[in-house]
mmCIF file as gemmi writes it, N, C-alpha and C atoms, coordinates in Angstrom:
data_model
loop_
_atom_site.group_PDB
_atom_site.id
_atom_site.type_symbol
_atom_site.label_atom_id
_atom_site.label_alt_id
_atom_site.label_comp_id
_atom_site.label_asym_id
_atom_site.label_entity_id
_atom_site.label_seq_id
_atom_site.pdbx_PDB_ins_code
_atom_site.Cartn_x
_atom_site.Cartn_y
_atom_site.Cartn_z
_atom_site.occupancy
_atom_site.B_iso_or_equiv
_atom_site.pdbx_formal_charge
_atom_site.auth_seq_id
_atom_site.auth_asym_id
_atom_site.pdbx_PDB_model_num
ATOM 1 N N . UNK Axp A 1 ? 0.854 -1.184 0 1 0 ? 1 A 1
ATOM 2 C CA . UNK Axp A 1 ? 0 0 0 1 0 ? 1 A 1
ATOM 3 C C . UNK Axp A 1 ? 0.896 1.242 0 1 0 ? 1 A 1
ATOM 4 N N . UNK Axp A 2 ? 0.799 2.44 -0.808 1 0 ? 2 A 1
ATOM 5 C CA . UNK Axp A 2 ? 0.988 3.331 -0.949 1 0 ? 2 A 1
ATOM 6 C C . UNK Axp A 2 ? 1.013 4.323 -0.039 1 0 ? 2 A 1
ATOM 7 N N . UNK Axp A 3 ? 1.607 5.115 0.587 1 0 ? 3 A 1
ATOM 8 C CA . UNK Axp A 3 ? 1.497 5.962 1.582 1 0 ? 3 A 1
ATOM 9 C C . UNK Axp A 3 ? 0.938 7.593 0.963 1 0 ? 3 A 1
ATOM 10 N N . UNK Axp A 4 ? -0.271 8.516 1.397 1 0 ? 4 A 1
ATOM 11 C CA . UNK Axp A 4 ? -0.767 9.026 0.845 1 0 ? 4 A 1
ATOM 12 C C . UNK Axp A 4 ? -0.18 10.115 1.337 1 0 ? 4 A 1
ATOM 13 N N . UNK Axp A 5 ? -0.223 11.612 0.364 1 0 ? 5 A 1
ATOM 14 C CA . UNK Axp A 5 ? 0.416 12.635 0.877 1 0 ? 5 A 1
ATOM 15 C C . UNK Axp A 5 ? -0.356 13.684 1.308 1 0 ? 5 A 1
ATOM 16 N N . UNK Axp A 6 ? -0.246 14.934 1.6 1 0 ? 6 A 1
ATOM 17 C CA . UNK Axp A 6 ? -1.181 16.135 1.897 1 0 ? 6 A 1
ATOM 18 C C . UNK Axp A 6 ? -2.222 16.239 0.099 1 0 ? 6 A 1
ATOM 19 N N . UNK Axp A 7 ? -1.053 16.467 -0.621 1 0 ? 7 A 1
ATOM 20 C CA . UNK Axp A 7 ? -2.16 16.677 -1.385 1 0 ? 7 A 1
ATOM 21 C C . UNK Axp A 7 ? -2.891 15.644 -2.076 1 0 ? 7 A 1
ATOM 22 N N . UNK Axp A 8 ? -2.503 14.54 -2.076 1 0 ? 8 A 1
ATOM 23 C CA . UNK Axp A 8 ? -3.091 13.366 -2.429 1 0 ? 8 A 1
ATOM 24 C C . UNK Axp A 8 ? -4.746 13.228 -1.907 1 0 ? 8 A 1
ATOM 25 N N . UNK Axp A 9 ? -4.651 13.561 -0.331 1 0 ? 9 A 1
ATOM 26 C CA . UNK Axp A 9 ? -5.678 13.365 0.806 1 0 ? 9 A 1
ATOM 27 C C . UNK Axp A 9 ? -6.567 14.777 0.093 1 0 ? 9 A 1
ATOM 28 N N . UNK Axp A 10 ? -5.872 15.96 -0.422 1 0 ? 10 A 1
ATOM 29 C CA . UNK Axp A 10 ? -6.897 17.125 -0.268 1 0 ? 10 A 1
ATOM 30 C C . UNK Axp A 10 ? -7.747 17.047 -1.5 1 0 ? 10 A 1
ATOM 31 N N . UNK Axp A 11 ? -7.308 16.275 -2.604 1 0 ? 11 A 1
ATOM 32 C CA . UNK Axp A 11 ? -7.906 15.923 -3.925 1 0 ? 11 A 1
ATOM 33 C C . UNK Axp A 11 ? -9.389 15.208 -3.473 1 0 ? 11 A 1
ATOM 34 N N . UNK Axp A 12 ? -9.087 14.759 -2.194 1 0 ? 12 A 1
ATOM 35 C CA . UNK Axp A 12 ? -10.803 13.918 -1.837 1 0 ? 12 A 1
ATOM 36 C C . UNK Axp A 12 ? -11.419 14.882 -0.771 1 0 ? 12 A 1
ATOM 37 N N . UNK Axp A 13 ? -10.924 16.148 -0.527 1 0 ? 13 A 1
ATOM 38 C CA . UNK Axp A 13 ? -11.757 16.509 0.585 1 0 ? 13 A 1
ATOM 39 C C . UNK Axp A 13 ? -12.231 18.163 -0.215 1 0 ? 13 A 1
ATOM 40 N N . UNK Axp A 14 ? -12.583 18.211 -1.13 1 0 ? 14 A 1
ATOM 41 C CA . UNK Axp A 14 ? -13.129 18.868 -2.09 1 0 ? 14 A 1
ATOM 42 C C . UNK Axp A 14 ? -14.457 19.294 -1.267 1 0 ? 14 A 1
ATOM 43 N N . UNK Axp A 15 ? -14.672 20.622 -1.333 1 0 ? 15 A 1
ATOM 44 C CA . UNK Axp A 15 ? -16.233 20.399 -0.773 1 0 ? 15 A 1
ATOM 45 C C . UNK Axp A 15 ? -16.468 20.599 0.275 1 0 ? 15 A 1
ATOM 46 N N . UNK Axp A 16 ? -15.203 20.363 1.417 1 0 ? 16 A 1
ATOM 47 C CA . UNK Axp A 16 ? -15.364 20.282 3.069 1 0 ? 16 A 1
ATOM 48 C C . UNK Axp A 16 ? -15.492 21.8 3.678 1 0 ? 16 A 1
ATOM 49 N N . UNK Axp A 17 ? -16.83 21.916 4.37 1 0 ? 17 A 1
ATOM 50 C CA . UNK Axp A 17 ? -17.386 22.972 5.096 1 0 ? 17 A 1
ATOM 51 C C . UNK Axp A 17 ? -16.684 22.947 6.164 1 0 ? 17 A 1
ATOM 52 N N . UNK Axp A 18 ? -15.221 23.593 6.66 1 0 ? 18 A 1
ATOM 53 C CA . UNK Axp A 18 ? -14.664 23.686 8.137 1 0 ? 18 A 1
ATOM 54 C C . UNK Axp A 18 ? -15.59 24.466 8.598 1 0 ? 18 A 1
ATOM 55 N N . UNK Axp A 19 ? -15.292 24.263 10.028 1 0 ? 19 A 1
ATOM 56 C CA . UNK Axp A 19 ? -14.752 23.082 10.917 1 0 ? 19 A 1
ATOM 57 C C . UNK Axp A 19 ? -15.098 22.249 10.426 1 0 ? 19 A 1
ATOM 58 N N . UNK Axp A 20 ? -14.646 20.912 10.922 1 0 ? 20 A 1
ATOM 59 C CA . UNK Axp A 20 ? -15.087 19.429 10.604 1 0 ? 20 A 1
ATOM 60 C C . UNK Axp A 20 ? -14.698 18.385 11.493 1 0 ? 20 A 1
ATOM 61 N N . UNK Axp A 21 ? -15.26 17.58 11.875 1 0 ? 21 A 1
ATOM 62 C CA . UNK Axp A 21 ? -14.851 16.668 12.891 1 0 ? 21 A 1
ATOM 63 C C . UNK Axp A 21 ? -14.109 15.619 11.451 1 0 ? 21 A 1
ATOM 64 N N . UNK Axp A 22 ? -12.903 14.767 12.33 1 0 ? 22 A 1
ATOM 65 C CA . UNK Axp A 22 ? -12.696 13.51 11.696 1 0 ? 22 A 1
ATOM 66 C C . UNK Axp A 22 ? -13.394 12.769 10.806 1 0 ? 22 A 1
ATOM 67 N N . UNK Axp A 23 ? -14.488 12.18 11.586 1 0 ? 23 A 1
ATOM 68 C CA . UNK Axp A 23 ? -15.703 11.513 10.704 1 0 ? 23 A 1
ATOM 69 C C . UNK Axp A 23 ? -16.317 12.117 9.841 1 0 ? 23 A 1
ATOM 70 N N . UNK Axp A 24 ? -16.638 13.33 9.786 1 0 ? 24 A 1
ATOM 71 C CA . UNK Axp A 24 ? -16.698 14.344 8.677 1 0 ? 24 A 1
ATOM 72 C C . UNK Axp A 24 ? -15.736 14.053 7.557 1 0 ? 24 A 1
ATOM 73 N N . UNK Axp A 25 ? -14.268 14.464 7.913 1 0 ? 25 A 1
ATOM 74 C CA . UNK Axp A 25 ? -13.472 14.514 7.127 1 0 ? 25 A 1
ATOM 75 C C . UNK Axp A 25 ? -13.644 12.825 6.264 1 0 ? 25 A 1
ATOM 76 N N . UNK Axp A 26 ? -13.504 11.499 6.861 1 0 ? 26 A 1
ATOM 77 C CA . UNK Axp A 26 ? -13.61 10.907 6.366 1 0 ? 26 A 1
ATOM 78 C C . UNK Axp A 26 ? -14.497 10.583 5.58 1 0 ? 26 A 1
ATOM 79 N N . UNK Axp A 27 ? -15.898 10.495 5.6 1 0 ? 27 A 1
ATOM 80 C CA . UNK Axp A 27 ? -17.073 10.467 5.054 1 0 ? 27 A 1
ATOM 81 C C . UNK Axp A 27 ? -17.048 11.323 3.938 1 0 ? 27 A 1
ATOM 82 N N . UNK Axp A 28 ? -16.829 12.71 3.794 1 0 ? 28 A 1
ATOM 83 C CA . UNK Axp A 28 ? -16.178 13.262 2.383 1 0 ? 28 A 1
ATOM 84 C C . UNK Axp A 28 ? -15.559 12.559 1.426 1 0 ? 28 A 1
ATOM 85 N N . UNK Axp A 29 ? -14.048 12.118 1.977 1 0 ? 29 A 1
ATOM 86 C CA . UNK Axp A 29 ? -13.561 11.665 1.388 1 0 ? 29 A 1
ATOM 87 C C . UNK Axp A 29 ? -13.949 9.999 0.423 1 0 ? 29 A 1
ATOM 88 N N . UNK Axp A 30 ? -14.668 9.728 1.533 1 0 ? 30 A 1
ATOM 89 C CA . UNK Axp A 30 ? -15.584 8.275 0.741 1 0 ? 30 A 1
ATOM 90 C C . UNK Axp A 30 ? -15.972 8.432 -0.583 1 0 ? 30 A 1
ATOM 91 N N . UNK Axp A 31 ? -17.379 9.976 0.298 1 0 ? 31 A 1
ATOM 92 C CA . UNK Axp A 31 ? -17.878 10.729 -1.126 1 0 ? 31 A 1
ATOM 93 C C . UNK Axp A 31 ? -17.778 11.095 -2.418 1 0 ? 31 A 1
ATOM 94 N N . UNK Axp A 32 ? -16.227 11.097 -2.129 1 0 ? 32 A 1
ATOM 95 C CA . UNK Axp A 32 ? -15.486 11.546 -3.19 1 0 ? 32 A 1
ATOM 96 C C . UNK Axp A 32 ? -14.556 10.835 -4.151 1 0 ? 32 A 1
ATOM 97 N N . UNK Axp A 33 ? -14.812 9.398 -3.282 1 0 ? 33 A 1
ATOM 98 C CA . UNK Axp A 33 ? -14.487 8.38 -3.979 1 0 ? 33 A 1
ATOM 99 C C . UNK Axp A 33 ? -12.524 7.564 -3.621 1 0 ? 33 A 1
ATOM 100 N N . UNK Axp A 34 ? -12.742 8.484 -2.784 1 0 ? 34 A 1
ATOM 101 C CA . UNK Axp A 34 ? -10.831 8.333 -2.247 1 0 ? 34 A 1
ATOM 102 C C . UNK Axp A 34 ? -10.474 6.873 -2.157 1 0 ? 34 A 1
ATOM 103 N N . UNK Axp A 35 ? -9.394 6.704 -2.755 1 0 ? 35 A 1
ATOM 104 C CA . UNK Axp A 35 ? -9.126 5.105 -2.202 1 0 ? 35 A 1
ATOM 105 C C . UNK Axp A 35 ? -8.436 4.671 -0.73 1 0 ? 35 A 1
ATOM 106 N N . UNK Axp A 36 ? -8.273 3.702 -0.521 1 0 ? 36 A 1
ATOM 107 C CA . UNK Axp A 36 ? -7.843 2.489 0.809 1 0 ? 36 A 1
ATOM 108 C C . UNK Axp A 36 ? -6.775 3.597 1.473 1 0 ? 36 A 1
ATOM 109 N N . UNK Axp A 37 ? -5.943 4.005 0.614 1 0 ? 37 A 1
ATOM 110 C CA . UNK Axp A 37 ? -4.385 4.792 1.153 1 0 ? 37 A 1
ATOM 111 C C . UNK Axp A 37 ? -4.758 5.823 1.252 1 0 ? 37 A 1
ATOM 112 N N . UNK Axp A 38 ? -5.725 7.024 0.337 1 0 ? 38 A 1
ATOM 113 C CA . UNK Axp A 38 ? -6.103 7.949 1.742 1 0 ? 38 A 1
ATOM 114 C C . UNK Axp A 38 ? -7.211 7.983 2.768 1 0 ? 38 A 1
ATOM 115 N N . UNK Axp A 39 ? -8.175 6.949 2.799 1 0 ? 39 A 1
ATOM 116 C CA . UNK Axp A 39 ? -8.818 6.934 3.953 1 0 ? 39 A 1
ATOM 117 C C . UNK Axp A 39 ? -8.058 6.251 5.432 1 0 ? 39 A 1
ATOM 118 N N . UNK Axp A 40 ? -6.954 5.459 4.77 1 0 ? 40 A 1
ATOM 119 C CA . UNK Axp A 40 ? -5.909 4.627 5.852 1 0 ? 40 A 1
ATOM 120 C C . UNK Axp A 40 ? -5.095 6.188 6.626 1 0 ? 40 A 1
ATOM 121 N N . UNK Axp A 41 ? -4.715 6.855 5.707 1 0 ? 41 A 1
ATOM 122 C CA . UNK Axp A 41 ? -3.955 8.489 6.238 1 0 ? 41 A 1
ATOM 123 C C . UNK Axp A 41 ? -5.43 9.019 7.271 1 0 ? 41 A 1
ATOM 124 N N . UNK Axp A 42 ? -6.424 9.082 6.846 1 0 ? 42 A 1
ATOM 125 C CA . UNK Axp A 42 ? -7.575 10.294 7.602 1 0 ? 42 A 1
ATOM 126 C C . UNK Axp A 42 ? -7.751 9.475 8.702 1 0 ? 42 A 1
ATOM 127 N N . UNK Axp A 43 ? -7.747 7.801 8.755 1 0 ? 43 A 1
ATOM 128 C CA . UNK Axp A 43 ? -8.053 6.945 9.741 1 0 ? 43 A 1
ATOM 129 C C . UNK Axp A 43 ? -6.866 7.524 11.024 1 0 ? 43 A 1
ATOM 130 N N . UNK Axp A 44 ? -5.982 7.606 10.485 1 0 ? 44 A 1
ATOM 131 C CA . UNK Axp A 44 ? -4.259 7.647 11.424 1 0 ? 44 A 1
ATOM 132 C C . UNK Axp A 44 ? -4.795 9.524 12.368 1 0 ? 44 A 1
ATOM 133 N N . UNK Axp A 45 ? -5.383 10.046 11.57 1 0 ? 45 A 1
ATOM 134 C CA . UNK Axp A 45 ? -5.875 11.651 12.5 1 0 ? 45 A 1
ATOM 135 C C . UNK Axp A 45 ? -6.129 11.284 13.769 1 0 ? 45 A 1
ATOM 136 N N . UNK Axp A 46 ? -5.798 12.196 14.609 1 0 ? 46 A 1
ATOM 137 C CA . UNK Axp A 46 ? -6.268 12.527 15.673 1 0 ? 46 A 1
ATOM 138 C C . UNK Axp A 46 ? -7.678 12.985 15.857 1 0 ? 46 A 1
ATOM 139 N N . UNK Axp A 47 ? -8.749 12.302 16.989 1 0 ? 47 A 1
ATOM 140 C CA . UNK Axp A 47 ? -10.011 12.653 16.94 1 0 ? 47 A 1
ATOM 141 C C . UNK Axp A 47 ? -9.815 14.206 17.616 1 0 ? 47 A 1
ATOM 142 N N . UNK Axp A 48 ? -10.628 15.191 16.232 1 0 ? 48 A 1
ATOM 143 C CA . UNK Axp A 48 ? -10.796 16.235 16.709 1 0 ? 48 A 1
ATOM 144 C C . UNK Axp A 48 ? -11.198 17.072 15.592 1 0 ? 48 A 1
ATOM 145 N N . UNK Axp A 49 ? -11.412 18.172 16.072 1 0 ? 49 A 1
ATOM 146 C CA . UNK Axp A 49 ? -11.876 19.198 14.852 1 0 ? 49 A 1
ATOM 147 C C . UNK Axp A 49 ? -10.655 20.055 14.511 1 0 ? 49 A 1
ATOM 148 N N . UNK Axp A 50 ? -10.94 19.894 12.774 1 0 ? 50 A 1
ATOM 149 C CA . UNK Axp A 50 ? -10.106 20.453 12.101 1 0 ? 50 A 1
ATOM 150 C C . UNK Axp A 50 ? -10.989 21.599 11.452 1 0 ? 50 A 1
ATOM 151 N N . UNK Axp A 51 ? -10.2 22.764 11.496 1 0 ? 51 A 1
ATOM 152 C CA . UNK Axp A 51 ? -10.193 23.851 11.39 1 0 ? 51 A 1
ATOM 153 C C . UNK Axp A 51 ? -9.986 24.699 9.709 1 0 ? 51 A 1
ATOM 154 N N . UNK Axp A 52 ? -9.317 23.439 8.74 1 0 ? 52 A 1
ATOM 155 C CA . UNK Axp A 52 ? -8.91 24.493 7.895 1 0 ? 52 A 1
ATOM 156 C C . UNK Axp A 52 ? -8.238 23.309 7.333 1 0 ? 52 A 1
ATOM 157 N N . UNK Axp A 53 ? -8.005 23.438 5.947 1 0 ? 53 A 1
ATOM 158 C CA . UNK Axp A 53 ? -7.068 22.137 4.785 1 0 ? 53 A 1
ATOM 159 C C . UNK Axp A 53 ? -5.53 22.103 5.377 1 0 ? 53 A 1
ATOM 160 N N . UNK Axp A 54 ? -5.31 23.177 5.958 1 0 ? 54 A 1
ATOM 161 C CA . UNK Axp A 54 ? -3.661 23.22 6.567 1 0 ? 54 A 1
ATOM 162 C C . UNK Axp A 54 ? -3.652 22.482 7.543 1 0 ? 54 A 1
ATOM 163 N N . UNK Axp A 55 ? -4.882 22.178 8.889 1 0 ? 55 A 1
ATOM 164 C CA . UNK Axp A 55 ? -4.52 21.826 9.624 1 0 ? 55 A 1
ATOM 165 C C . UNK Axp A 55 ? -4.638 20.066 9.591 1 0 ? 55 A 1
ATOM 166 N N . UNK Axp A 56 ? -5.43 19.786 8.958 1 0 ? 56 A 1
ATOM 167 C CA . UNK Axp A 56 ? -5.573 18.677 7.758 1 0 ? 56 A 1
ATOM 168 C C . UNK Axp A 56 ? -3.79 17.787 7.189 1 0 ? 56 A 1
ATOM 169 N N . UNK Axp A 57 ? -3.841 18.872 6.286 1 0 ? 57 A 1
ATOM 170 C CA . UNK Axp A 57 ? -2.424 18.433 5.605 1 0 ? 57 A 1
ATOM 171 C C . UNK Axp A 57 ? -1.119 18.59 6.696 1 0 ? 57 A 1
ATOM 172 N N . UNK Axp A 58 ? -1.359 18.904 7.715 1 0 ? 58 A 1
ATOM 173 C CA . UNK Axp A 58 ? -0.533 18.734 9.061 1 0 ? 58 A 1
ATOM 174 C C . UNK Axp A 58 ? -0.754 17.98 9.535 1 0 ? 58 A 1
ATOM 175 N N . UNK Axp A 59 ? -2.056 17.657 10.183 1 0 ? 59 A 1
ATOM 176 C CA . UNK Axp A 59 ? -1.678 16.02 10.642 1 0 ? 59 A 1
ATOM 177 C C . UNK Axp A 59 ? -1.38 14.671 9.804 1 0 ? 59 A 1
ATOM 178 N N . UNK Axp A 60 ? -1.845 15.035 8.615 1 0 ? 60 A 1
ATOM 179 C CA . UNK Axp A 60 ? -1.11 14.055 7.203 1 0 ? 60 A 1
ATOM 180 C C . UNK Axp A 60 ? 0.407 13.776 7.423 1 0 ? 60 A 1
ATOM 181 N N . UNK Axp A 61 ? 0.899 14.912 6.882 1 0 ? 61 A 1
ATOM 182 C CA . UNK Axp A 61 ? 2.667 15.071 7.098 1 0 ? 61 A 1
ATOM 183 C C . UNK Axp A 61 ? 3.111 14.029 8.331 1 0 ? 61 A 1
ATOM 184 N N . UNK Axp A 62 ? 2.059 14.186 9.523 1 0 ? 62 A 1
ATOM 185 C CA . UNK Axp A 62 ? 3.244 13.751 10.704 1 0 ? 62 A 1
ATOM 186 C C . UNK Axp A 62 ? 2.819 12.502 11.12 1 0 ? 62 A 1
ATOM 187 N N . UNK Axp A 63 ? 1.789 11.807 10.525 1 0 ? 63 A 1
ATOM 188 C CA . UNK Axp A 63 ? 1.172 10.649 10.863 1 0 ? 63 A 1
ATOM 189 C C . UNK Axp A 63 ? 1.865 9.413 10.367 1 0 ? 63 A 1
């Protein structure tokens, strides 16, 4: 499996009304059709609300 990157992950979160909880974020990304390697990256987040695609593609980077 492929390890997914910031922008890899932001190509599926198209659309996202911040704030957003996790499950939010993931459920988008379903929506949007994302495959196994970036819902495996949104799975690895910390439960919490994200604020903004930066803070997003930050917990990507360090996960």
């Amino acid at each position: 499996m492929s390890q997914s990157n910031p922008i890899q992950v932001q190509k599926y979160l198209s659309g996202v009304d911040y704030p957003v909880t996790k499950r939010q974020l993931l459920d988008k990304a379903r929506d949007n059709g994302a495959g196994e390697d970036v819902l495996a990256a949104l799975e690895k987040l910390p439960e919490r609300d994200y604020n903004g695609p930066n803070a997003v593609s930050a917990e990507v980077s360090n996960a």
